[in-house]
Residue, then its C-alpha position, 0 to 999 in steps of 0.5 A: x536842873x536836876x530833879x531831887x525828888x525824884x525817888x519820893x514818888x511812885x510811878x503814876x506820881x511821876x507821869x502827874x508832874x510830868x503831865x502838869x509840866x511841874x517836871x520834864x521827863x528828860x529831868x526824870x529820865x536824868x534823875x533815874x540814870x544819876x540813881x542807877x549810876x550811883x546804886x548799882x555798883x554796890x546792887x548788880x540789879x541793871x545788867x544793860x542799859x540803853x541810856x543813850x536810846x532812851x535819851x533820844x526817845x525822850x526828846x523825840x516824844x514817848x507815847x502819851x499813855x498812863x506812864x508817860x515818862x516813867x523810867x522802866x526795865x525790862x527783864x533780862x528774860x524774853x522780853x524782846x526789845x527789837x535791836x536791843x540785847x536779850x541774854x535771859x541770864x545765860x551766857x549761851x545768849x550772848x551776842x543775841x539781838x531782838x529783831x522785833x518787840x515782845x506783845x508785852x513790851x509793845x505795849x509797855x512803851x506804847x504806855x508811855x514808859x521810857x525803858x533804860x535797859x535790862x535787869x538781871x535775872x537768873x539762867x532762863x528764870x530758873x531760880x528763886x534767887x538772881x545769881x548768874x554766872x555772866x552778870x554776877x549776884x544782884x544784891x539785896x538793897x535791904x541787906x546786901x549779903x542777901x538775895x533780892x530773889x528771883x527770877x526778877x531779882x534784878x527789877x526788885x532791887x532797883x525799884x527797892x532802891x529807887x532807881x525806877x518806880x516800877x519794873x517788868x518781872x515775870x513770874x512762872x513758879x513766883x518769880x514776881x512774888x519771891x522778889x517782891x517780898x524779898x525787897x519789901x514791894x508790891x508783886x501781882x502774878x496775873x490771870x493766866x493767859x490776862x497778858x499776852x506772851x507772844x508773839x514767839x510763843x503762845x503761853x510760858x511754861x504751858x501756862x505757868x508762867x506770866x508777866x506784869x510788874x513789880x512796884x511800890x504801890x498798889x495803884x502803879x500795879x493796877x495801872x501796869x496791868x490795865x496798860x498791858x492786859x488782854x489777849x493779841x491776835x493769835x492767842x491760843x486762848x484768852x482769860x475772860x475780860x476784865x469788869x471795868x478797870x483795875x486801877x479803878x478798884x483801887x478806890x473801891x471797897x472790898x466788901x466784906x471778905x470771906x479768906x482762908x488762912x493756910x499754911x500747910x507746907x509738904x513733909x520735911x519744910x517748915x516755915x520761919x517762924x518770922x513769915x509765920x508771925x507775918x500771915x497771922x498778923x496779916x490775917x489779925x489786920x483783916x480780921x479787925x477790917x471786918x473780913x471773915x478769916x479761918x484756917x483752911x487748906x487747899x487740897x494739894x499733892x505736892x509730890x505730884x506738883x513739882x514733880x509735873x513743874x519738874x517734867x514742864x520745865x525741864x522739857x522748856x530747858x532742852x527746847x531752849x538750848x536746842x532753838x539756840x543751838x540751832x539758831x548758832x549753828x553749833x552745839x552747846x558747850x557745857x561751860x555756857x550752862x550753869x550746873x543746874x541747867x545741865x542737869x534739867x538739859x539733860x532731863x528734857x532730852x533724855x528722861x522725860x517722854x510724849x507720855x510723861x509731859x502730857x501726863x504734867x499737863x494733866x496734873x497742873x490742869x487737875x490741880x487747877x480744878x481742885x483749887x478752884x473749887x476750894x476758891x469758890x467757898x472763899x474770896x480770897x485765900x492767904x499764906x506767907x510768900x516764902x517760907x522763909x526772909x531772903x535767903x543768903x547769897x550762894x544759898x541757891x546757887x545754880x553754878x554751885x548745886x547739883x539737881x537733887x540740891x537745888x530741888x531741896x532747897x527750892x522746895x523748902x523756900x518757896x512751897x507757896x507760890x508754885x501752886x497758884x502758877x498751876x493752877x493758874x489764879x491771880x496771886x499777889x505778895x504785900x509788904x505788910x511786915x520786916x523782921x528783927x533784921x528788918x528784913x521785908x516779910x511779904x505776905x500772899x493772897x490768892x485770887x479766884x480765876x480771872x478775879x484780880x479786882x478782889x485782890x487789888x481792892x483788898x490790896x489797896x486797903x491793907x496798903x492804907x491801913x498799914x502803909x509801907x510807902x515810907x519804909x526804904x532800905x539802906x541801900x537807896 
C-alpha cells in the first residue's frame, strides 16, 4: 500500500508512525524511493543510490534507535559506508569502494536510519555551490535556474524537496548552513570536535571542518546530534560533554537572551539588501519575544582569515590527491580535477611551507580566542547566512573559474560562515524569511563554545513563533 503522506511529516514523525505500527518502514522506505524517482530527474540532488541494499536491511531489521525507519543520505563527501561508493564529487574517485563505516555513519545507522545512497556534493567539499563536472549541477528545488548551494547541495535539495525528511551534510566554511538557507531548511554546524571525524582521520580541515544534518525542524536536528555526538576512541581531543539532551532543550525556554546583531563584512562585499531585511526582521521578532538585541561586531581580520582557510585548505587539497595518487599507484591526470582544484593542488604542493601551515594554525586558533571572548558579553550572536539569495547556476563554477575568481566570488557570498569554522562555535542558519522571488533567506546565529543547547531552545522558539513547516517549494 503506498504511503501518501509521507512527505507531511518530518523525520522524528515518521520513526512515530512507524513505532506505533500506523506505517511500515517498508512502506516509508517505498514512498521515499517513489519521490527520489520522480523529483530527482529535474534536482540532480541523488548521485548514488543503494535501493536494493536498503530494501534488504529494511526487511531484516534496522536498529531500533531514535530514527527507526527514517529514510537517509549521506553525503558524497568522506562519509564512508563499507562496500558502498564514496566519489567526494571528483572523478579521480571513481571506482573508489569503503572498505568500512565512517564513526559518524556508524552511528547514523545504528540510530535506526535507512540509508538509499549518496547526495551530490561538489569536488572535495570545495565550494558554496554543488556543480561537479562527474555528477552535474544539482538544482535548487525553489527555483531550478538556482544553486541549493554547498558543499551539501545535494542533501538540501532532496530534503527541500521531500524526498527525505533529514540528511547528513557536513560543514567546513558553511557547507551545512550555505545549503540550509538556500533551500529554506534547518542547518546546525556543531561544536568543534561534539561529533567524531574518524576513524581515517582525527579532525577535518585542522578543526574546521564538522558534520551533523540538514532538515525541516529543529527537533529532527536535536535529534540527529544526540544520535551522533560525543567523542570515539582515539579522538585526539573531545568537546566537553553535553548537560542533558539536546532534543530536550527543545521544549525548554530560552530565558531571556543577551544577542549581538552584526553584519559588518570585509572591504569591497556588500550584503543584499533581501539577507539585510532578513537579520533585522530576525532581530525585530526576538526583540518582541523579550531578547535584548544591539549592534555589535566581532573582532575579525578577515584578510588573515581566508588567507589561513586558504593555506589549510589548499594543504588538505594536495594530501588528498597524493593518498589517491598513491592508493592507484599513478599520478593524477588534469583532466580528473576540476579548475580550481588544480589550482589549490598546485598551491599545497609547492607554495605553501611547514612554516606557513603552522602560521594558519595559529591564526584560526587566535580568532578563536577573540571571539570567544566578544561571545562571553552575549548568549548569542546574529547575522545573515549569505550575503547574498542562492546564487545562479554557473556563478561559482569550479570547472570554469581560475583561483583569483573563485576567491572573489567565494568571499563576496559567504563572508559570515567561515568565521564560526575557526573559531570553532556552534552555529546555525533558520528559515525565518523568502524574498520577492521567494527565494529562502536563511538567518545565522552563533553559539558560545560547546553551547549548542542556547541555540536549539532560541531555534525552537523562533520555529514556532514564525513556523516554516508549511512552506514547500515548486519542486516537490
Amino acid at each position: 500500500m503506498a504511503f501518501q503522506e509521507y512527505d507531511r511529516y518530518d523525520a522524528l514523525g515518521l520513526a512515530a508512525l512507524i513505532r506505533d505500527r500506523q506505517v511500515s518502514a517498508a512502506e516509508v522506505l517505498e514512498a521515499a524511493i517513489a519521490r527520489i524517482e520522480a523529483l530527482d530527474g529535474r534536482l540532480n540532488a541523488v548521485s548514488h543510490r543503494q535501493f536494493d541494499r536498503a530494501r534488504r536491511e529494511v526487511s531484516l531489521g534496522l536498529p531500533q534507535g531514535p530514527f527507526h525507519g527514517v529514510p537517509f543520505l549521506l553525503k558524497d563527501l568522506y562519509a564512508l559506508d563499507a562496500g558502498e561508493p564514496s566519489g567526494n564529487g571528483s572523478r579521480f574517485y571513481d571506482g573508489f569502494l569503503a572498505d568500512h563505516n565512517s564513526e559518524i555513519v556508524t552511528r547514523f545507522r545504528n540510530a535506526g536510519l535507512a540509508v538509499l545512497g549518496r547526495s551530490n556534493s561538489p569536488e572535495f567539499g570545495l565550494v558554496p555551490t554543488t556543480e561537479p563536472t562527474r555528477f552535474g549541477p544539482t538544482r535548487n528545488p525553489w527555483n531550478p535556474d538556482r544553486s541549493a548551494g554547498g558543499s551539501s547541495g545535494g542533501g538540501a535539495a532532496a530534503v527541500a524537496a521531500r524526498m527525505v525528511p533529514i540528511a547528513h551534510a557536513t560543514d567546513g566554511g558553511g557547507s551545512i548552513r550555505i545549503p540550509a538557507s538556500a533551500c529554506g531548511l534547518v542547518g546546525l554546524k556543531p561544536t568543534r570536535a561534539r561529533c567524531p571525524m574518524g576513524p581515517d582521520v582525527g579532525e577535518g580541515w585542522n578543526g574546521l571542518s564538522a558534520g551533523l544534518v540538514v532538515s525541516r525542524s529543529v527537533r529532527d536536528t536535536a535529534a540527529a546530534l544526540d544520535a551522533v555526538e560525543g567523542p570515539a576512541v582515539g579522538d585526539p581531543y573531545a568537546c566537553p560533554p553535553k548537560a542533558r539532551p539536546f532534543l530536550s532543550e527543545v521544549a525548554a525556554s530560552p530565558g531571556r537572551l543577551r544577542i549581538a546583531l552584526s553584519t559588518a563584512v570585509p572591504p569591497g562585499v556588500t550584503v543584499d539588501p533581501d539577507c539585510m531585511a532578513a537579520v533585522q526582521d530576525a532581530a525585530k521578532l526576538c526583540a518582541e519575544l523579550g531578547h535584548v538585541v544591539e549592534d555589535a561586531d566581532p573582532p575579525v581580520d578577515h584578510e588573515a582569515l581566508w588567507h589561513a582557510f586558504e593555506v589549510l585548505v589548499c594543504s588538505h587539497v594536495a594530501n588528498t590527491v597524493n593518498l589517491r595518487e598513491a592508493a592507484l599507484g599513478r599520478a593524477v591526470r588534469p583532466d580528473e580535477l576540476e579548475r580550481s582544484t588544480l589550482a589549490f593542488l598546485e598551491i599545497g604542493r609547492h607554495r605553501v611551507s611547514g612554516a606557513d601551515y603552522a602560521r594558519a594554525i595559529l591564526t584560526i586558533h587566535g580568532l578563536g580566542r577573540r571571539l570567544g571572548a566578544f561571545m562571553e558579553r552575549y548568549d548569542l550572536m546574529l547575522t545573515p547566512t549569505l550575503a547574498k539569495p542562492p546564487v545562479r547556476l554557473g556563478e561559482i563554477d569550479m570547472g570554469a573559474m581560475d583561483a583569483e575568481t573563485y576567491r572573489e566570488r567565494l568571499r563576496a557570498y559567504i563572508p559570515f560562515t567561515p568565521i564560526e569554522n575557526a573559531a570553532g562555535l556552534p552555529a546555525i542558519s533558520l528559515p525565518l524569511a523568502w524574498n520577492g522571488e521567494g527565494l529562502p533567506i536563511g538567518v545565522h546565529f552563533v553559539g558560545r563554545y560547546a553551547d549548542e543547547a542556547t541555540l536549539l531552545r532560541l531555534a525552537a522558539q523562533l520555529e514556532q513563533a514564525r513556523p516554516w513547516a508549511g512552506r514547500r517549494p515548486p519542486i516537490s
